[in-house]
One Martini backbone bead per residue (centre of mass of N, CA, C, O) as a GRO file, in nm:
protein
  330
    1UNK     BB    1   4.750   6.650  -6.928
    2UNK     BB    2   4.655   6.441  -6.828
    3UNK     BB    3   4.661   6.243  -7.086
    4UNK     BB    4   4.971   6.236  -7.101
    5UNK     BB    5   5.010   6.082  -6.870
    6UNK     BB    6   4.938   5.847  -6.956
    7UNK     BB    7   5.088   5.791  -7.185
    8UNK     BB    8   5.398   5.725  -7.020
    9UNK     BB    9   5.265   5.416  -6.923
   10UNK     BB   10   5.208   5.379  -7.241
   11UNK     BB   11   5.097   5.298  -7.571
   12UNK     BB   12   5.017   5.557  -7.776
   13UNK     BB   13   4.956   5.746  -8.023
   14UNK     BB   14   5.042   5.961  -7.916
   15UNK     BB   15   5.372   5.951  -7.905
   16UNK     BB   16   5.405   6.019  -8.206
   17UNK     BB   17   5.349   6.301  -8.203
   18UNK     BB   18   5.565   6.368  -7.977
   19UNK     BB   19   5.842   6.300  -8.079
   20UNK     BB   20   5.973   6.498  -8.185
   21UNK     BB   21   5.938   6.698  -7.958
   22UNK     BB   22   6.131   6.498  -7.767
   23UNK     BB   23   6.412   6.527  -7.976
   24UNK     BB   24   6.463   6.795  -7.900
   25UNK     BB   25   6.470   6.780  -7.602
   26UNK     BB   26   6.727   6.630  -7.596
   27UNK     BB   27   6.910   6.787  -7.745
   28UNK     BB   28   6.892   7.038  -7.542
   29UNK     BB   29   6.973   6.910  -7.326
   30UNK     BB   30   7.254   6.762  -7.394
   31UNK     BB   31   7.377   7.052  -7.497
   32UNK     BB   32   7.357   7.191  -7.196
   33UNK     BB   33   7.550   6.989  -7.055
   34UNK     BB   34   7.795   7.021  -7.247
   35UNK     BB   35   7.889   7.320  -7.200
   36UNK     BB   36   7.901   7.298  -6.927
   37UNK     BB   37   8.118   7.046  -6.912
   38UNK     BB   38   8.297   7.264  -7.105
   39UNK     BB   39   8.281   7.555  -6.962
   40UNK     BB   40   8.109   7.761  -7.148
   41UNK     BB   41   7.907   7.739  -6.888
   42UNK     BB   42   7.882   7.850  -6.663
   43UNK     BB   43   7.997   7.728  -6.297
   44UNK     BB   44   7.943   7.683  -5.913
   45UNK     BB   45   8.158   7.681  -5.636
   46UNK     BB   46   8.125   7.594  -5.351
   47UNK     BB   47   8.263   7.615  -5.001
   48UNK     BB   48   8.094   7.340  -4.966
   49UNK     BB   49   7.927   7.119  -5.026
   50UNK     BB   50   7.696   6.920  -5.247
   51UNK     BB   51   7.382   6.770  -5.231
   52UNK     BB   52   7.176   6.625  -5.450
   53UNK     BB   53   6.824   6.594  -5.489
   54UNK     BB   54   6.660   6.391  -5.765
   55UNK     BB   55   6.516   6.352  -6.103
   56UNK     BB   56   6.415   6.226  -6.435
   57UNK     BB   57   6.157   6.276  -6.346
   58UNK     BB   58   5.795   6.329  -6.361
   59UNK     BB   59   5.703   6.371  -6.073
   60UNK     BB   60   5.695   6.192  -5.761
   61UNK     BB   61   5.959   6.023  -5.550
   62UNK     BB   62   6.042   6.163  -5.233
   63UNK     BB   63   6.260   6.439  -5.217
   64UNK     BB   64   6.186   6.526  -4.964
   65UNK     BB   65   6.209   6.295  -4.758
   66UNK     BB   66   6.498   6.248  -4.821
   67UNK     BB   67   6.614   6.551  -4.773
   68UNK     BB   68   6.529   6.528  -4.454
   69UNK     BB   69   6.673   6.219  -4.378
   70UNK     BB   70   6.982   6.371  -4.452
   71UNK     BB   71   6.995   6.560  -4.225
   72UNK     BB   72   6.932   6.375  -3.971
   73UNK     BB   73   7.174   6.222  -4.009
   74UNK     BB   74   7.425   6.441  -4.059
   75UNK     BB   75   7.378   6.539  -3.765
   76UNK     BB   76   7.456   6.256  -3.625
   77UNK     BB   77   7.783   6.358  -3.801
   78UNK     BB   78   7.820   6.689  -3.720
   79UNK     BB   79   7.634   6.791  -3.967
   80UNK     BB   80   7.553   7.132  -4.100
   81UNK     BB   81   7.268   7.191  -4.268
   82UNK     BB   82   7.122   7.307  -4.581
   83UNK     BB   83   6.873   7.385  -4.752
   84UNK     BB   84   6.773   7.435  -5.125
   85UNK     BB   85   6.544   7.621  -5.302
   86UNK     BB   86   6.300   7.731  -5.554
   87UNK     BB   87   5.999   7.743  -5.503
   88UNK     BB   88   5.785   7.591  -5.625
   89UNK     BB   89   5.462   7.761  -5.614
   90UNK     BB   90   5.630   8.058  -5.550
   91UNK     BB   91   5.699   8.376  -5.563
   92UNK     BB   92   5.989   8.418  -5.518
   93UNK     BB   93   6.284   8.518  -5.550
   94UNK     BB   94   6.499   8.588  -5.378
   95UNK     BB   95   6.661   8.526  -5.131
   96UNK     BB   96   6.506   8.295  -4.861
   97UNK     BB   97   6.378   8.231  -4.551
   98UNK     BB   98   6.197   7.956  -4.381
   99UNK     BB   99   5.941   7.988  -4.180
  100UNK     BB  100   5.719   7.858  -4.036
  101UNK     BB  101   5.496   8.131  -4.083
  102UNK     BB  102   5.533   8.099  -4.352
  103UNK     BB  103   5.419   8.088  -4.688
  104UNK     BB  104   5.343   7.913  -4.926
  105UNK     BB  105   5.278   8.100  -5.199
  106UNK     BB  106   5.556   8.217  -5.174
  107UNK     BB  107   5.779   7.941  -5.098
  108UNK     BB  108   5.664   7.696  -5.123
  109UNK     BB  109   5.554   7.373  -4.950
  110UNK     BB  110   5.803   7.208  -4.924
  111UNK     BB  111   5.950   7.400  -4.791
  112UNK     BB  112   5.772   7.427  -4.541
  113UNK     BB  113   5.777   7.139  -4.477
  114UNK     BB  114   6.041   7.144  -4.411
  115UNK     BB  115   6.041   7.398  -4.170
  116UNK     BB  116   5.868   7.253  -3.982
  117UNK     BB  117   6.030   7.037  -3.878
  118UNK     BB  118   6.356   7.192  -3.779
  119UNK     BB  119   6.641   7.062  -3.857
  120UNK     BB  120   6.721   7.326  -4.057
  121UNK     BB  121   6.779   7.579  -4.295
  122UNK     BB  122   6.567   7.720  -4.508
  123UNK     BB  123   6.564   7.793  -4.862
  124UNK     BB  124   6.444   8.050  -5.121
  125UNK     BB  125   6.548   8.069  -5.485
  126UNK     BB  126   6.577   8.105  -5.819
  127UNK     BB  127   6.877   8.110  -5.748
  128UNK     BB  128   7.050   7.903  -5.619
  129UNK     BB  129   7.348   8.024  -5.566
  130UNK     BB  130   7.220   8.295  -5.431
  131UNK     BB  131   7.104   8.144  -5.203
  132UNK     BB  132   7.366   7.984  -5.078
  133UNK     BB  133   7.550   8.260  -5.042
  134UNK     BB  134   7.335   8.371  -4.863
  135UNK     BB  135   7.292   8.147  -4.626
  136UNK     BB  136   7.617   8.128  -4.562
  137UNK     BB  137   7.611   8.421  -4.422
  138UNK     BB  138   7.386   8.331  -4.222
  139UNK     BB  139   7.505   8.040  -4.216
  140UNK     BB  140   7.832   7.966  -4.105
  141UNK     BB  141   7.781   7.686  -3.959
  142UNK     BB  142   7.749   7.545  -4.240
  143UNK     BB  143   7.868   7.227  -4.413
  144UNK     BB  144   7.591   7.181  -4.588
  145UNK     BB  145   7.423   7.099  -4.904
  146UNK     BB  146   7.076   7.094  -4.971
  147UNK     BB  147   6.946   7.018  -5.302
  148UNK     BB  148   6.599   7.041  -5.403
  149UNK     BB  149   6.569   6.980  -5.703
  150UNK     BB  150   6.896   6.995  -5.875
  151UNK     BB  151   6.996   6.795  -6.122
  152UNK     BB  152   6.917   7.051  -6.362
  153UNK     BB  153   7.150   7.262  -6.179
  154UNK     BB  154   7.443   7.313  -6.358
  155UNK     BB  155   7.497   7.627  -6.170
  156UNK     BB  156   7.585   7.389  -5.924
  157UNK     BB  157   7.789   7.244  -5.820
  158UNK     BB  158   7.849   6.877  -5.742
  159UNK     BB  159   7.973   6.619  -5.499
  160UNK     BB  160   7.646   6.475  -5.530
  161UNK     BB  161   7.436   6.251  -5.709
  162UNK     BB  162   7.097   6.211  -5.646
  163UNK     BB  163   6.832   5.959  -5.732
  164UNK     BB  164   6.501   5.945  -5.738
  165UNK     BB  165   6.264   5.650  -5.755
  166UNK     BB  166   5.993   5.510  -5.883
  167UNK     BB  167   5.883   5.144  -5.811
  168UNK     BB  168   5.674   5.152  -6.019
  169UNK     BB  169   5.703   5.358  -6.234
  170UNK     BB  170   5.971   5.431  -6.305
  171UNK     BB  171   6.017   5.556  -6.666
  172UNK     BB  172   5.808   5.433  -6.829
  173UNK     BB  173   5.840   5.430  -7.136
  174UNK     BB  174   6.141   5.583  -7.199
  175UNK     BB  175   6.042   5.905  -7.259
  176UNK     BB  176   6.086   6.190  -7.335
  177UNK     BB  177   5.973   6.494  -7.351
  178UNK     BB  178   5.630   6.475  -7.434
  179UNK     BB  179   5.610   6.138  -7.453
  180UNK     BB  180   5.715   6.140  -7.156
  181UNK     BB  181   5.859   6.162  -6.826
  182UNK     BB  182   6.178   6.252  -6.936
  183UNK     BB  183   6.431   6.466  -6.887
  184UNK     BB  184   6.644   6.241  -6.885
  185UNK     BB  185   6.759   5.973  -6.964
  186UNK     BB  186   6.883   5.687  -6.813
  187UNK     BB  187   7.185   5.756  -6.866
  188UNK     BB  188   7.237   5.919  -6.638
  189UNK     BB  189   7.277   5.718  -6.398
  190UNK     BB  190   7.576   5.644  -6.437
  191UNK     BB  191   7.670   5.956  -6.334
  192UNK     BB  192   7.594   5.900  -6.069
  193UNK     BB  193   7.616   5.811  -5.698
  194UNK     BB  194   7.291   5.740  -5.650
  195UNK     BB  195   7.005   5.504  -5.630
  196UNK     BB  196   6.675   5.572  -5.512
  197UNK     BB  197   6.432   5.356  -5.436
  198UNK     BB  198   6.086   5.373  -5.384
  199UNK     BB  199   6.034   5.080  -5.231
  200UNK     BB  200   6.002   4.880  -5.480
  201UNK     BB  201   6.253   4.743  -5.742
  202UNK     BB  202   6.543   4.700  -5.692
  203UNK     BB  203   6.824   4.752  -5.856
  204UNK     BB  204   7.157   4.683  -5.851
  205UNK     BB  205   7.290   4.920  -5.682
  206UNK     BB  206   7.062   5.015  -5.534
  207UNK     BB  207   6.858   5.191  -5.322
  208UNK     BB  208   6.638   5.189  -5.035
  209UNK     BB  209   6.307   5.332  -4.975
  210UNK     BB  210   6.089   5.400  -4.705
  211UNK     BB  211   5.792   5.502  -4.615
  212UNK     BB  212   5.714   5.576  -4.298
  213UNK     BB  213   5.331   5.607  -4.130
  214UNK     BB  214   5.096   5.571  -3.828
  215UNK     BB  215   5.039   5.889  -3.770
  216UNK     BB  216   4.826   6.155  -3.683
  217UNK     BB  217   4.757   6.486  -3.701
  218UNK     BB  218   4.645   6.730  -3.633
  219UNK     BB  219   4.639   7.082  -3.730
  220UNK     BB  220   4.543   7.274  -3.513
  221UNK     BB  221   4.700   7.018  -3.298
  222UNK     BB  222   4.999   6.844  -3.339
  223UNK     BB  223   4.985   6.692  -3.041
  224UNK     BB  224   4.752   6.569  -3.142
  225UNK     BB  225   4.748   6.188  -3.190
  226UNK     BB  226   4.664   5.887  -3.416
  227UNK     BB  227   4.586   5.614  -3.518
  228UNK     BB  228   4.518   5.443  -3.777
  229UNK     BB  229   4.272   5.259  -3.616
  230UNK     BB  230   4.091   5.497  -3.532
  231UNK     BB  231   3.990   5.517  -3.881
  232UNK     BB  232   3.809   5.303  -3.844
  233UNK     BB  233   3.504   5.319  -3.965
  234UNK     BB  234   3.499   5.595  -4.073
  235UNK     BB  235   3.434   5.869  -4.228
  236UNK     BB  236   3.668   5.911  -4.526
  237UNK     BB  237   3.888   6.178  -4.680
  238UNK     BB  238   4.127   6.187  -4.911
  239UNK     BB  239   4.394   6.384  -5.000
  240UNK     BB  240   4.618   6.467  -5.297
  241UNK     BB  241   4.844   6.711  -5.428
  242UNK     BB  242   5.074   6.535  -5.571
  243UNK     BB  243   5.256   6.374  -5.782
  244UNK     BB  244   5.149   6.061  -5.665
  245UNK     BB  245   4.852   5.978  -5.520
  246UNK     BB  246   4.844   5.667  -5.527
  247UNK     BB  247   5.011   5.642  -5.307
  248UNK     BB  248   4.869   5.761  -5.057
  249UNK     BB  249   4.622   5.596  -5.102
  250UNK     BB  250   4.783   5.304  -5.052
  251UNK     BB  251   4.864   5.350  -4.795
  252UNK     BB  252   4.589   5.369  -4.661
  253UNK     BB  253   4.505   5.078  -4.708
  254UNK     BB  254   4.769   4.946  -4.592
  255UNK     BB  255   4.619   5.050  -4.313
  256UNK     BB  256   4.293   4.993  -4.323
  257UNK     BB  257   4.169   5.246  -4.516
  258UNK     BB  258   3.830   5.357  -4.626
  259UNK     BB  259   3.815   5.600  -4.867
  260UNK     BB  260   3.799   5.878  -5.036
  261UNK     BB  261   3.910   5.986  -5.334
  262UNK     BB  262   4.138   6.299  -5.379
  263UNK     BB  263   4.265   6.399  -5.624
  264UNK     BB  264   4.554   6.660  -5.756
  265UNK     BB  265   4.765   6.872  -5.838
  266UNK     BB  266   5.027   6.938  -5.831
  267UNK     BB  267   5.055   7.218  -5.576
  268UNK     BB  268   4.790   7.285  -5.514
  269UNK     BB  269   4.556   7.529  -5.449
  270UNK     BB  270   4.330   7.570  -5.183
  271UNK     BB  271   3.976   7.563  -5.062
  272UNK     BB  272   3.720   7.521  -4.904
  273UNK     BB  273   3.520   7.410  -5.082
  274UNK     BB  274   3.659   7.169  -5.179
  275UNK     BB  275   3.709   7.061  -4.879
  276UNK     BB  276   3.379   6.999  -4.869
  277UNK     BB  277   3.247   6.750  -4.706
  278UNK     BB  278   3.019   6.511  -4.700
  279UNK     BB  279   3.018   6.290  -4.493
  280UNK     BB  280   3.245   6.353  -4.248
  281UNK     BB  281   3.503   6.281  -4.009
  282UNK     BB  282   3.762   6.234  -4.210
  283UNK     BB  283   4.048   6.467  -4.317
  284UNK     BB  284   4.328   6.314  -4.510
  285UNK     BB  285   4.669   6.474  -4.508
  286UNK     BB  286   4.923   6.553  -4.641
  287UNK     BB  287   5.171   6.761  -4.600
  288UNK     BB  288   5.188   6.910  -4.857
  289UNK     BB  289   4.885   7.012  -4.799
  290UNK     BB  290   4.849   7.117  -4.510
  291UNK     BB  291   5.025   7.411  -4.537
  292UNK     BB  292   4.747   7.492  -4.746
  293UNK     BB  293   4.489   7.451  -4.455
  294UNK     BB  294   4.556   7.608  -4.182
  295UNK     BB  295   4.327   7.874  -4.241
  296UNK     BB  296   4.106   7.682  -4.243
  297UNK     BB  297   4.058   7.463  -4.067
  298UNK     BB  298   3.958   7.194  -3.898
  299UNK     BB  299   3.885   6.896  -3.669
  300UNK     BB  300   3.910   6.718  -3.898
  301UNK     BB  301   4.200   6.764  -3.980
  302UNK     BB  302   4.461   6.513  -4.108
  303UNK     BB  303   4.819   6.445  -4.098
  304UNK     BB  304   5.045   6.238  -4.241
  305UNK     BB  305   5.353   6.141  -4.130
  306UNK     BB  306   5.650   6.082  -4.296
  307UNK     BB  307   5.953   5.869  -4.281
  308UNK     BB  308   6.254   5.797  -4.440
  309UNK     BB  309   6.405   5.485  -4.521
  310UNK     BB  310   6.788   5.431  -4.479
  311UNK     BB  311   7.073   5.293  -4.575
  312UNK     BB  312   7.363   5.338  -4.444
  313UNK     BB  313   7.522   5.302  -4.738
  314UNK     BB  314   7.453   5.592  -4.811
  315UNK     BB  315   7.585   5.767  -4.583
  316UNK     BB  316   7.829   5.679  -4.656
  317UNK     BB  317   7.890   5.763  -4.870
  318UNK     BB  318   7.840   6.038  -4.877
  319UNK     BB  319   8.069   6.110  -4.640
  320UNK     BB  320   8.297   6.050  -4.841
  321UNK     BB  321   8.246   6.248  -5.063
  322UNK     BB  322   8.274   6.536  -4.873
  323UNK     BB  323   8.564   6.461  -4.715
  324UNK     BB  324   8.690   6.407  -5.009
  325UNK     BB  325   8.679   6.592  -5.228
  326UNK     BB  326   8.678   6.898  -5.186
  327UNK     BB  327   8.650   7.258  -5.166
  328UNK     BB  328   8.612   7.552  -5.320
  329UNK     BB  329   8.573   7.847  -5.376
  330UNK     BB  330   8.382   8.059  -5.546
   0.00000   0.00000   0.00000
């Protein structure tokens, strides 16, 4: 698998051999994205608004950290967001309410992630309609909902329809799976409400985003916590277990720690054996790795917190479509 993602972002033999089944995936894809806008596949309107956070491509862009800091903001607009997840790696089916002592394994590390900020209340089930349709019954004081990775969960409509671009790695190769890494052609962007990219690298018309963080907190005692220059010259070990770990290894650098990097592949379920490391003073986790290593964890164990840092033209954007589109009862 780790060889076939290589080679999305570069032209090799593989290419070749993978394109009918890219071609068959496209045909596939845009089939049923027709189906649904010609109302053949039924299609569910919520009583509230609806904010997709998604990504036309595989692996990691951000989509979490945008989704936790669009609640932030809209709270700040008084109102009141409800987070929606499938809860992917974990095994929940049913709508489920995600509590801070939830498990990973059962609700999925991002939806635990999302829930122990405490910002609003974080739902997780393979059904999104059904799941979203279960929280607002439980939380009817919720007035929007934000789908995170919902952007081809076309069985439910949503009134603004936001796309994470990873700024380094944009599109890769420009080929859909398995040939490329991309779910949907890069023409879907026309149709979206805006595009955010996670760094450097936007193009005109695109919204920018930045992950910002320099304190990391102890995981056993989240009130400890130290700057960034404190893990200088210590013998360090970094985990990142996300869609793109050398994202988090370069923040890393750029902060100025000199750490030994272990990428492990997202969603990844942690032993402890595997991140016992000989000669560690610290080892330094992404909070998606964190959630599912509180159980084994000793006071080696280290959390770094981003917050995505969004321009104001894009919340302004967001709450104009949902004031003013105005939605019908499901």
């Amino acid at each position: 698998m780790q060889v076939l993602q290589r080679s999305w972002y570069r032209y090799t033999p593989l290419l070749l051999v993978s394109l009918p089944v890219s071609w068959l995936f496209g045909a596939l894809a845009a089939l049923r994205r027709f189906l649904y806008r010609k109302q053949i596949l039924a299609s569910h309107r919520l009583s509230v608004p609806v904010i997709v956070v998604g990504n036309i491509s595989v692996g990691g862009t951000g989509k979490t950290p945008l989704t936790l800091a669009l609640a932030e903001r809209l709270k700040q607009f008084d109102k009141h967001p409800l987070i929606v997840s499938r809860g992917y790696g974990g095994s929940v089916q049913s709508p489920t309410e995600v509590r801070e002592d939830s498990e990973a394994k059962v609700c999925g590390d991002e939806p635990l992630l999302m829930a122990r900020r405490g910002i609003c209340p974080v739902w997780v089930g393979r059904d999104r309609v059904g799941t979203a349709l279960a929280a607002l019954q439980a939380h009817p004081e919720c007035d929007v909902i934000l789908c995170d990775d919902g952007l081809q969960h076309y069985r439910m409509q949503r009134d603004v329809e936001l796309v994470v671009v990873d700024g380094k790695r944009r599109f890769g190769n420009g080929m859909l799976l398995p040939a490329g890494p991309l779910r949907e052609p890069v023409s879907r962007l026309h149709s979206v409400d805006a595009v955010i990219v996670n760094g450097d690298g936007a193009l005109a018309g695109e919204h920018t985003m930045r992950l910002h963080g320099e304190l990391f907190h102890r995981l056993l005692e989240p009130s400890k916590t130290l700057h960034a220059l404190c893990f200088q010259g210590l013998r360090l070990h970094a985990v990142a277990g996300i869609g793109n770990p050398q994202r988090y290894f370069d923040q890393l650098r750029a902060m100025g720690l000199d750490c030994t990097e272990h990428p492990f592949a997202d969603h990844h379920a942690y032993t402890p054996d595997e991140l016992n490391f000989a000669e560690c003073d610290a080892l330094l986790l992404t909070e998606k790795d964190a959630v599912k290593c509180t159980s084994f964890a000793d006071t080696h164990y280290w959390v770094l917190r981003v917050e995505a840092q969004i321009d104001t033209k894009l919340i302004e954007l967001i709450l104009r479509k949902i004031d003013s589109h105005g939605c019908k009862a499901a």
